[in-house]
VEXDREN-2710 file (C-alpha; in Angstrom, 1 decimal):
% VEXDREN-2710
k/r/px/py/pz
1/UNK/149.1/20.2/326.1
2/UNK/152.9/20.4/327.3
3/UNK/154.2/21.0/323.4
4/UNK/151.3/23.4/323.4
5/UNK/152.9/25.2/326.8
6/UNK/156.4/25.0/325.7
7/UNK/155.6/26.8/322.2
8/UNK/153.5/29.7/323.9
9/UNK/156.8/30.0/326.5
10/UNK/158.8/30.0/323.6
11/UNK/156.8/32.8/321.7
12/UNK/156.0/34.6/324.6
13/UNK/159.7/35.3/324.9
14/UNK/160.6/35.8/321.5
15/UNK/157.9/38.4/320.7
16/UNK/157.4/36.5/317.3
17/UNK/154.0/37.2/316.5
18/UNK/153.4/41.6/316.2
19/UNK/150.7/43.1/317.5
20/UNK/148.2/42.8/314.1
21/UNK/148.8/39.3/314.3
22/UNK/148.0/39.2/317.7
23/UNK/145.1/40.9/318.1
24/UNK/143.9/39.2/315.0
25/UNK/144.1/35.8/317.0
26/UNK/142.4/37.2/320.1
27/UNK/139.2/38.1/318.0
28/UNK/138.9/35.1/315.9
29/UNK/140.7/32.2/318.1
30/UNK/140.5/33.5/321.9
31/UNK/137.0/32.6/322.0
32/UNK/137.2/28.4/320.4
33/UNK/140.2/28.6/322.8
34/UNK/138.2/27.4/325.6
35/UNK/137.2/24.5/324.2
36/UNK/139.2/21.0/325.4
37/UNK/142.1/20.8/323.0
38/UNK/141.2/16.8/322.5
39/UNK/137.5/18.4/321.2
40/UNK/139.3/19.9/318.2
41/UNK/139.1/23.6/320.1
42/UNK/142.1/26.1/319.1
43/UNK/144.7/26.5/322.2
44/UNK/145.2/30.3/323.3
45/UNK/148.1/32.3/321.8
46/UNK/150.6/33.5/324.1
47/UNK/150.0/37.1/325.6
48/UNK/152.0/40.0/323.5
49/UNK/156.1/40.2/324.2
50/UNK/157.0/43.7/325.8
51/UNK/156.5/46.7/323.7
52/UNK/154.1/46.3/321.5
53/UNK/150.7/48.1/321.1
54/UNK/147.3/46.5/320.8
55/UNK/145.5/49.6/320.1
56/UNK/143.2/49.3/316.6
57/UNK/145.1/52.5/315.7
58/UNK/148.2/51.0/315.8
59/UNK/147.6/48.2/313.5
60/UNK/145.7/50.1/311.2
61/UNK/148.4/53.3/311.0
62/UNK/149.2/53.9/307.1
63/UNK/152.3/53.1/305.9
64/UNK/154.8/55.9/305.3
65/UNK/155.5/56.6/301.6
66/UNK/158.9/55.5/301.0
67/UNK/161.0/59.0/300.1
68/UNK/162.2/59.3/297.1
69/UNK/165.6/60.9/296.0
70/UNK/165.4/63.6/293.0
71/UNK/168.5/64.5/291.3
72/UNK/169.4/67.3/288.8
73/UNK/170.1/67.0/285.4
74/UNK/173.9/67.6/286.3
75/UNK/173.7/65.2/289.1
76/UNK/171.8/62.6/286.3
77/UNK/174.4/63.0/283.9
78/UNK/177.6/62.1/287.0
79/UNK/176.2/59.4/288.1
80/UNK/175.8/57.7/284.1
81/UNK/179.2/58.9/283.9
82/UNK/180.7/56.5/286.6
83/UNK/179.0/54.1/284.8
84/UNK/180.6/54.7/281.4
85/UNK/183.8/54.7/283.2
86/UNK/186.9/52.5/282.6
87/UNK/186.0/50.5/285.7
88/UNK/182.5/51.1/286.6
89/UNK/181.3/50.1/289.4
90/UNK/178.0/47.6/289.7
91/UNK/174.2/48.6/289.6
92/UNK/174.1/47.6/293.3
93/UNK/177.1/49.8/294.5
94/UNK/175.6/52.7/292.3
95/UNK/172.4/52.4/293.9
96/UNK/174.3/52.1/297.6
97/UNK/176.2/54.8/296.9
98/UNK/173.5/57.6/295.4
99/UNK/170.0/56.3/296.7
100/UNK/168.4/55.9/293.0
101/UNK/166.2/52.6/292.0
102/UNK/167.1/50.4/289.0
103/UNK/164.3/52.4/287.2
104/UNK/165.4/55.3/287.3
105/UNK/169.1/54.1/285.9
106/UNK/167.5/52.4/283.0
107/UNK/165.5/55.6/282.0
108/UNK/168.7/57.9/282.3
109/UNK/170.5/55.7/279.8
110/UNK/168.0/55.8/277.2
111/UNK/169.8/57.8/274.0
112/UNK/166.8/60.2/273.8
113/UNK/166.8/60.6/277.6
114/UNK/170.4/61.2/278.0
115/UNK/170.2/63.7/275.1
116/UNK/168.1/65.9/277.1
117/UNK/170.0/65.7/279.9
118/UNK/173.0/67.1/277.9
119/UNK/171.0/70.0/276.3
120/UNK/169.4/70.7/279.3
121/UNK/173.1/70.8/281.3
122/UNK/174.8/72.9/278.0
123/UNK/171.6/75.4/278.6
124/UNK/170.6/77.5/282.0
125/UNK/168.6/74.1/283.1
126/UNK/171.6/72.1/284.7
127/UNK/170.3/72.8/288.2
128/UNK/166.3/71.7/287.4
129/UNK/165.2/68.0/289.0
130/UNK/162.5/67.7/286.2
131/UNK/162.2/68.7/282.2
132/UNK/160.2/71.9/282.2
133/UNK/159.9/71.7/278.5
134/UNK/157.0/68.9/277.6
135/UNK/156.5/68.5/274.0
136/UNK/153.0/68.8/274.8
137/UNK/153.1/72.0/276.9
138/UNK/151.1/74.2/274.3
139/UNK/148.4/71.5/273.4
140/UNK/148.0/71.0/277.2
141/UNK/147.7/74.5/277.9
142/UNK/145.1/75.4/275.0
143/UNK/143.3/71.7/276.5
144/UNK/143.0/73.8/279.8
145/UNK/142.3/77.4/278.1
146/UNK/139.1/75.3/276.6
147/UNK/138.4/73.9/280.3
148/UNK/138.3/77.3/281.8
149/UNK/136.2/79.1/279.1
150/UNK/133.8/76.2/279.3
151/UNK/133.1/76.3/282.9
152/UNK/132.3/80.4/282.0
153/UNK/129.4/79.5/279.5
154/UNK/125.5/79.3/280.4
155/UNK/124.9/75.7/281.6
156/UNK/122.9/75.1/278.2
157/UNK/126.1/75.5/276.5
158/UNK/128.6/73.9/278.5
159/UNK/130.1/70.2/277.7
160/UNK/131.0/67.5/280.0
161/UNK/134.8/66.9/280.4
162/UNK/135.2/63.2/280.3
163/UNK/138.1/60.9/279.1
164/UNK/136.4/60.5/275.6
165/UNK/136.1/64.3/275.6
166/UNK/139.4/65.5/275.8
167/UNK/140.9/62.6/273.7
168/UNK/138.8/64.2/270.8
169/UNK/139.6/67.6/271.6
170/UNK/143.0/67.2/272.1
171/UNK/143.1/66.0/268.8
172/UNK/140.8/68.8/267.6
173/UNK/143.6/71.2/269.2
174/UNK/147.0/68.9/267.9
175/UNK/145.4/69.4/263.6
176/UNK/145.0/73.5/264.6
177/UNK/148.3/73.7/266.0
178/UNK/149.9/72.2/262.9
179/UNK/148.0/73.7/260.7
180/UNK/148.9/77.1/262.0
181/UNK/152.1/76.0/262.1
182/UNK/152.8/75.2/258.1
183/UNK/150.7/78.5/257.5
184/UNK/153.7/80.7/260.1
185/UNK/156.3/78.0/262.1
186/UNK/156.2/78.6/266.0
187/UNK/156.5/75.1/267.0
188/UNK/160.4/73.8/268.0
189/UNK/161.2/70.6/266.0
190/UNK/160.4/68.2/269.2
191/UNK/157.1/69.9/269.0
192/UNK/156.5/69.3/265.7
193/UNK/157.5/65.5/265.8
194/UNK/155.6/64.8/268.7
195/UNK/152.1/66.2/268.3
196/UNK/152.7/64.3/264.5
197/UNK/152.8/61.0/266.4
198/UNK/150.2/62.4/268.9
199/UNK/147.4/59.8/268.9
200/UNK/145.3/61.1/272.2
201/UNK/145.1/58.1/273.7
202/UNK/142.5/56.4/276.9
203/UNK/145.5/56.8/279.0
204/UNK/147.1/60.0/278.3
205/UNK/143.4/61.4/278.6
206/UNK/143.1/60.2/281.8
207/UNK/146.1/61.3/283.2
208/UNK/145.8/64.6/281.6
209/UNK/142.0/65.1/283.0
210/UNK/143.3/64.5/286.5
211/UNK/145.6/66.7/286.2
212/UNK/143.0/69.5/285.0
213/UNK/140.8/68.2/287.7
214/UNK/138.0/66.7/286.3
215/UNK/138.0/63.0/286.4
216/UNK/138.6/60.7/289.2
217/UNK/141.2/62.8/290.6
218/UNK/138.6/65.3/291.6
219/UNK/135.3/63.3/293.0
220/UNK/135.8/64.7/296.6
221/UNK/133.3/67.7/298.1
222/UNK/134.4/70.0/295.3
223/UNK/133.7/67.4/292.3
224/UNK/132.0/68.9/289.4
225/UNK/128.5/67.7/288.9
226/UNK/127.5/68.2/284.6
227/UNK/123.8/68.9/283.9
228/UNK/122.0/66.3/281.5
229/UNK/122.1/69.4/278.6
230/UNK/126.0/69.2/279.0
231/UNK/126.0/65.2/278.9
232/UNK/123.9/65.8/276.0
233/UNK/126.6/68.4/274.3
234/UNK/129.1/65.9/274.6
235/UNK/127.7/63.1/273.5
236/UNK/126.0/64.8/270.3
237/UNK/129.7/66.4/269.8
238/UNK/131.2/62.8/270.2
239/UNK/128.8/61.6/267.8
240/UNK/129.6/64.3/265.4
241/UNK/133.6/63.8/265.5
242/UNK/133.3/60.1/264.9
243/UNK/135.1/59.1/261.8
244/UNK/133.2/57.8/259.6
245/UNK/133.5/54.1/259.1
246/UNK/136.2/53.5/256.3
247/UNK/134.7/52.3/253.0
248/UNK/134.9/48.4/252.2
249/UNK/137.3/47.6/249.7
250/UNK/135.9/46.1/246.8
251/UNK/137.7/42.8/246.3
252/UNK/136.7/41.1/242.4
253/UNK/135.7/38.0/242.2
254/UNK/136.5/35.4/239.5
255/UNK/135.0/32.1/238.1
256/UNK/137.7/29.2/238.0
257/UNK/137.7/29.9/234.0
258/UNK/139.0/33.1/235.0
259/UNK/141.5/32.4/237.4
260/UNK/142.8/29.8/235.0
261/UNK/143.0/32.4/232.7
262/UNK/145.0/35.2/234.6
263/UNK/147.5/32.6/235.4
264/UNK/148.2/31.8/231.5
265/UNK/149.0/35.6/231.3
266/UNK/151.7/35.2/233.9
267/UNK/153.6/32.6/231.2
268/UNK/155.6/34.0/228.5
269/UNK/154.7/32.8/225.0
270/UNK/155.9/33.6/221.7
271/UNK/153.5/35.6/220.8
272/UNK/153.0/37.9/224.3
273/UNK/155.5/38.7/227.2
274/UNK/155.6/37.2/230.5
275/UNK/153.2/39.6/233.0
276/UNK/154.9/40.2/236.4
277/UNK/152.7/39.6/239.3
278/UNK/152.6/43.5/240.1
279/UNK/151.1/44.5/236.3
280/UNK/148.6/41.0/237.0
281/UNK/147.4/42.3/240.3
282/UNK/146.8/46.1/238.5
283/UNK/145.2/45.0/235.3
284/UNK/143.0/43.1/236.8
285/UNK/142.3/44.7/240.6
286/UNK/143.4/41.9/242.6
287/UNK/145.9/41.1/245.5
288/UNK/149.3/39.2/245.6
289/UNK/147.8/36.7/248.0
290/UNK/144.7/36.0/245.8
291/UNK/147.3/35.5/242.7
292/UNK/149.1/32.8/245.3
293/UNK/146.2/31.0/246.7
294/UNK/144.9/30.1/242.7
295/UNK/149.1/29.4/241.9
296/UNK/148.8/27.2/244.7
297/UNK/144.9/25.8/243.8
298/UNK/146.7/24.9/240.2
299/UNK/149.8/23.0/241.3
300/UNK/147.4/20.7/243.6
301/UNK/145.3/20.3/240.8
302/UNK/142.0/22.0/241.9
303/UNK/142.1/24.7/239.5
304/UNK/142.0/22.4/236.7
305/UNK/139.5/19.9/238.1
306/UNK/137.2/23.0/238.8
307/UNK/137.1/23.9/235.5
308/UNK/136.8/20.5/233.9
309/UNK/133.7/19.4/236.5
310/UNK/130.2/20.1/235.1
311/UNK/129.1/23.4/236.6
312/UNK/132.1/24.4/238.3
313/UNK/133.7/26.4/235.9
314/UNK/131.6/29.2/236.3
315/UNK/132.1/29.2/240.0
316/UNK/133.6/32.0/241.8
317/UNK/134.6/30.0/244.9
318/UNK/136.3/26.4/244.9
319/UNK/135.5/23.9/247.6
320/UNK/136.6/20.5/247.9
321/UNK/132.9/18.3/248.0
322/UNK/133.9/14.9/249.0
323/UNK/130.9/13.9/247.5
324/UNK/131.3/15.1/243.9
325/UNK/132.5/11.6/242.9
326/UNK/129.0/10.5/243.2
327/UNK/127.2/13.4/242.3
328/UNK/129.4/13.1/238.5
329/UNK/128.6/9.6/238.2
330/UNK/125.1/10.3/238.9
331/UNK/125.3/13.1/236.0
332/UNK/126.3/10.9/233.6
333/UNK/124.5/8.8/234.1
334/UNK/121.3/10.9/233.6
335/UNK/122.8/12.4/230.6
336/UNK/123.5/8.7/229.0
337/UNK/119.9/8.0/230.0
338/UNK/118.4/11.1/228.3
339/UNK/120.4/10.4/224.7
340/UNK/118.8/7.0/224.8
341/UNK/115.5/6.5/222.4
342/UNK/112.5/7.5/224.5
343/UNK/111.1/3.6/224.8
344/UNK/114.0/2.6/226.5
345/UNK/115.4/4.9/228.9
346/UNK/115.0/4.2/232.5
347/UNK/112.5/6.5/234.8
348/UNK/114.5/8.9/237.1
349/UNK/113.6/8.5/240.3
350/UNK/114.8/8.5/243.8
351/UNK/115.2/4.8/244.3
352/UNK/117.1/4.7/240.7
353/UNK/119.2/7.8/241.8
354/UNK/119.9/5.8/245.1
355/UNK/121.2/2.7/243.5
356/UNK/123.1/4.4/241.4
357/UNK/124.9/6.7/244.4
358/UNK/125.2/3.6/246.4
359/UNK/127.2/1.3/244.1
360/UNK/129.3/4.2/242.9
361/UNK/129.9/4.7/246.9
362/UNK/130.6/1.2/247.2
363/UNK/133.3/1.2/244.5
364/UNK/135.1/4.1/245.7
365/UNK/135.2/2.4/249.1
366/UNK/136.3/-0.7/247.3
367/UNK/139.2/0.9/245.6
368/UNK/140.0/2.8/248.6
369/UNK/141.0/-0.2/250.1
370/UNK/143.6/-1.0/247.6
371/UNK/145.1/2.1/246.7
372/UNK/144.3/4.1/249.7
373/UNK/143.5/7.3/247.7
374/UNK/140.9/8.9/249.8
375/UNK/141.7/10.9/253.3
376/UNK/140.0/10.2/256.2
377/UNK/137.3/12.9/256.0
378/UNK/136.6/11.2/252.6
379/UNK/136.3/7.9/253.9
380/UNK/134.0/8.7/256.9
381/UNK/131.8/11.2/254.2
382/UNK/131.3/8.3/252.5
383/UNK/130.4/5.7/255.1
384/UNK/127.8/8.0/256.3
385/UNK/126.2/9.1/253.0
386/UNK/123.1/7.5/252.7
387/UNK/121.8/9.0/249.5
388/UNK/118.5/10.1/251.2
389/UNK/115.6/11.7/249.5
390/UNK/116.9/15.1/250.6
391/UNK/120.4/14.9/249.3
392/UNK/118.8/13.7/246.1
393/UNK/115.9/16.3/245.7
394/UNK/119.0/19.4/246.3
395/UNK/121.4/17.6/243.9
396/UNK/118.8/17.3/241.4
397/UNK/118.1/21.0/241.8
398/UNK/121.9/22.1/241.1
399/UNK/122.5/19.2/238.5
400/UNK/119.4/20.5/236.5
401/UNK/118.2/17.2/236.2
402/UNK/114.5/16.4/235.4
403/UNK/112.7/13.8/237.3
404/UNK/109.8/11.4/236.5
405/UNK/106.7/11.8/238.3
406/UNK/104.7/8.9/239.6
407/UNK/101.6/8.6/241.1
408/UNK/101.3/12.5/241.0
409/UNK/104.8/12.8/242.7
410/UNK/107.8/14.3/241.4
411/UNK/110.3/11.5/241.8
412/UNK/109.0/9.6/244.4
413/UNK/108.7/6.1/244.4
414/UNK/105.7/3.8/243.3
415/UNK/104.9/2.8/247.0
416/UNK/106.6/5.1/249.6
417/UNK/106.2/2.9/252.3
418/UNK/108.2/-0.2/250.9
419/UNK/111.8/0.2/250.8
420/UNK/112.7/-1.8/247.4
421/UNK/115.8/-1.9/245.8
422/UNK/116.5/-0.8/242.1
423/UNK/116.8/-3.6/239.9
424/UNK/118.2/-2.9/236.7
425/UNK/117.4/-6.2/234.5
426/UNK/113.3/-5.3/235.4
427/UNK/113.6/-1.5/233.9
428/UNK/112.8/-3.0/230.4
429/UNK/109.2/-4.4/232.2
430/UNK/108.5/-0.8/233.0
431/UNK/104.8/0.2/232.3
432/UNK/104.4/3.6/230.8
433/UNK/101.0/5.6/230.2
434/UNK/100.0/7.7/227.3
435/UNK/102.2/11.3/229.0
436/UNK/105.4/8.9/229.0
437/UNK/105.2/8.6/232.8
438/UNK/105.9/5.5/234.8
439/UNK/102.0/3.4/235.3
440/UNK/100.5/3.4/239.0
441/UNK/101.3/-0.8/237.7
442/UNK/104.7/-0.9/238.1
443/UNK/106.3/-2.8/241.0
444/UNK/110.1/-1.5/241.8
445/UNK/110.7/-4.7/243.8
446/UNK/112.4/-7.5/242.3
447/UNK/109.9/-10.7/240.1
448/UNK/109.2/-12.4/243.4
449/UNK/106.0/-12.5/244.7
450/UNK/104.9/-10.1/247.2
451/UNK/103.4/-11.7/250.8
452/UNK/100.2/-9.3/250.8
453/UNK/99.8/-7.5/254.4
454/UNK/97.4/-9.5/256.8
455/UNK/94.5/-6.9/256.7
456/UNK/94.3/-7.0/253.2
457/UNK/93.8/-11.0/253.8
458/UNK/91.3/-10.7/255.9
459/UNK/89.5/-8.3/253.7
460/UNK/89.5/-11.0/250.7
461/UNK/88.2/-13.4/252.7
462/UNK/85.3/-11.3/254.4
463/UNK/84.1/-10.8/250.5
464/UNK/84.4/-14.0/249.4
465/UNK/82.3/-15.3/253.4
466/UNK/78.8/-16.3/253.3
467/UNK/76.6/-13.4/255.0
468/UNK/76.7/-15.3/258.1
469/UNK/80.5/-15.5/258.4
470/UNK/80.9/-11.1/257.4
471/UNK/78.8/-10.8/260.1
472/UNK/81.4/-12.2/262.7
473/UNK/84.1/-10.4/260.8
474/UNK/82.2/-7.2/261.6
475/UNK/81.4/-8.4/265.3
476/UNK/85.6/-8.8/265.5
477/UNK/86.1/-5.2/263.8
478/UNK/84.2/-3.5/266.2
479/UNK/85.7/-5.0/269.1
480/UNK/88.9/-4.0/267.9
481/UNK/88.7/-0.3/266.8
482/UNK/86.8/2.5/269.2
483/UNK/84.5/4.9/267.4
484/UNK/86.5/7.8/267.9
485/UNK/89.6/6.2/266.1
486/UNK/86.8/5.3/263.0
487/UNK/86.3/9.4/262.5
488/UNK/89.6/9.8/260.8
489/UNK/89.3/6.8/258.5
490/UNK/91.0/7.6/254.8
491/UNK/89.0/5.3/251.9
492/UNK/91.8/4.5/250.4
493/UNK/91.9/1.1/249.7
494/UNK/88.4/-0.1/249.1
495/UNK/87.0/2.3/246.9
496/UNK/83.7/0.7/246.4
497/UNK/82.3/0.6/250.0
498/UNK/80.5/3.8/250.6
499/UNK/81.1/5.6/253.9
500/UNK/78.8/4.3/256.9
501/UNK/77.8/6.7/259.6
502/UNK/80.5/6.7/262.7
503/UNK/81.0/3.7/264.3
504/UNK/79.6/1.3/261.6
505/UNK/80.8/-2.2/260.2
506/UNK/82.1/-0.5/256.9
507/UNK/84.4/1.8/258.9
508/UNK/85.6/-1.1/260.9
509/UNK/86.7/-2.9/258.1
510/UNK/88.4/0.0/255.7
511/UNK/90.7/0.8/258.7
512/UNK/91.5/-2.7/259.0
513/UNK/91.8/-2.4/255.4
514/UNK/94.0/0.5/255.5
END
């Protein structure tokens, strides 16, 4: 409480804090002020020093705008000349001395600024504070001619003036002005140059509406309020001056054949010259950088390996398939298959696919590991490929390959819901029927035996029972299963039980079956 004292003593006679501050702190913190100091209250400021007004007025009175020195083009050019003096003095003494910003000094010296300054000091203009003569003056003044004769029309004819507005019409006007122009000259040189790089931009159309008065320069009492028909004018006239959206060029395409082809040409020979890469790029309507990207494709190698893969060399786009390792093994592997006589070749199928992309996976892992000739991206491609049904299915698709059907199914395996492994010793114990297609016999899993499922056990031995023994089978069943889960039974297993009504013995035992 005593530091507290001796700061507000300390204030009080200083007259730090003015009188915004102040009254700021008397309607925020006067009233916590009264709470104990030890409670976490805020202490009192000091009353104001001598001379200062509390009034809301005060501390709310606008501040002055800062006056601002203009100088004449004579003046302009005196004070650049002190600077291109034997000893000129610095920025800071210049701007003591005359009043002028930095600003102001750095838009003098510009070559095209001072230029004007000297034409407009060697003319009757020496005594001006601004340039009277705007490149723009005419196109302005035919911008606010338009104005005026559209605020004369019949409200069903009038347009609204908005910033998109008078960007297209000024650009409307700068095209008339230089066409009228070429056909009789009236324009000064300046003129000319700078309605050519005219572009009518957001900004200059928003400074030049304000100045006509009809953007936001002019949204007081007297702001202009546009019926919907003259929205409507300006919007169907905006739609109508829209340029129309440049045509796509046509870029050629061509297979890596092709490529490999156009880059021959660019190689002399005895027989033809050496094309350059301008007459390449015209004979055949293509780019510099497309001529590049295939120079750079056959240095790395791609071109070529495009060409040479099966299927590629027709393609009009290269890609790098980290894959296409297996997917050539696979190829050839059909193809070696298909030359073989008909008796011995080896079903196609998705397990024999799988093997097949599995081991060739493994070995480029395996050689990997000693040579290190695969990137990363490779490497992790390959230690999640999987060689699933999917991936086989599309790649047979694209390879063209034809695939054996079994059981009704186009590539599928014998039974879908064993996972057996492709053994290539037991292909030559491979059942075929009378159409040349793999028998509903043949077993993909290796010579052992198979453990037959337990319900299928239970179903021998309910046959082979005395009467008295099914019954207690059936007793079991139908403690097990609920009728409602009976309705849905598929005979698929026992073929010679006849369906029994819901809920009977016979349904039991096929979905234990099953």
């Amino acid at each position: 409480a005593e530091a507290v004292d001796a700061i507000n003593e300390a204030v009080q006679e200083a007259g730090i804090l003015n009188d915004h501050d102040y009254q700021h702190h008397q309607v925020h913190h006067l009233p916590t002020a009264v709470v104990d100091v030890v409670g976490g209250g805020t202490p009192a400021l000091p009353p104001l020093a001598d001379g200062y007004d509390t009034k809301l007025s005060a501390v709310n009175k606008p501040q002055t705008q800062k006056d601002r020195t203009e100088f004449t083009a004579e003046q302009k050019l005196e004070i650049l000349a002190e600077l291109d003096s034997e000893q000129p003095p610095s920025i800071q003494a210049l701007i003591q001395k005359w009043g002028v910003s930095k600003s102001s000094l750095h838009r003098w010296k510009q070559p095209a600024k001072r230029e004007r300054l000297q034409e407009m000091v060697g003319g009757s203009q020496s005594k001006l504070k601004r340039d009277m003569n705007d490149k723009f003056g005419k196109l302005k003044a035919a911008l606010r001619s338009f104005c005026k004769e559209n605020a004369t029309k019949p409200e069903a004819e009038q347009f609204e003036i908005n910033s998109p507005f008078i960007q297209v019409k000024s650009r409307e006007i700068r095209d008339e002005l230089l066409n009228r122009h070429n056909a009789e000259p009236f324009l000064e040189e300046k003129e000319v140059d700078g309605l050519k790089h005219f572009q009518g931009s957001k900004s200059w159309a928003c400074v030049t509406g304000n100045e006509l008065g009809y953007l936001s320069a002019n949204k007081g009492e007297n702001a202009i309020v546009w019926s919907e028909k003259a929205k409507a004018n300006t919007a169907a006239y905006l739609h109508q001056k829209r340029p129309s959206p440049a045509a796509k060029k046509t870029r050629s395409e061509f297979t890596a054949q092709e490529k490999l082809n156009i880059l021959k040409e660019m190689e002399a020979s005895a027989d033809k010259p050496k094309l350059t890469v301008k007459q390449i790029c015209t004979k055949y309507n293509t780019s510099k950088s497309s001529l590049h990207r295939w120079q750079q494709a056959y240095n790395s190698g791609k071109l070529q390996e495009a060409v040479e893969s099966n299927g590629m060399g027709n393609a009009k786009r290269i890609f790098r398939d980290k894959l296409n390792p297996i997917k050539a093994a696979l190829h050839e592997f059909v193809k070696e298959n298909e030359s073989l006589p008909y008796d011995k070749q080896v079903p196609i199928i998705y397990s024999t696919l799988q093997h097949k992309a599995l081991l060739k996976k493994d070995e480029m892992l395996a050689q990997n590991q000693v040579e290190n000739n695969l990137t990363a991206d490779e490497v992790e491609a390959l230690n999640n490929f999987k060689a699933s049904n999917s991936w086989l299915r599309e790649t047979s698709r694209r390879m063209g390959w034809q695939l054996a059907f079994v059981d009704g199914q186009k590539g599928a395996p014998l039974v879908p819901e064993y996972h057996h492994q492709y053994d290539p010793a037991y292909d030559q114990q491979v059942v075929y029927d009378q159409n040349g297609h793999v028998a509903a016999g043949y077993d993909m899993q290796h010579q052992e035996q198979q453990q037959p499922p337990q319900q299928y056990v239970e179903n021998q031995a309910y046959e082979v029972a005395p009467p008295q023994e099914q019954q207690q089978y059936e007793v079991q069943a139908e403690q097990q299963l609920a009728p409602a889960e009976v309705s849905n039974i598929t005979y698929a297993m026992v073929p010679d039980v006849e369906p029994a009504p819901v809920g009977g013995a016979h349904d039991a035992i096929d979905t234990v079956n099953v």
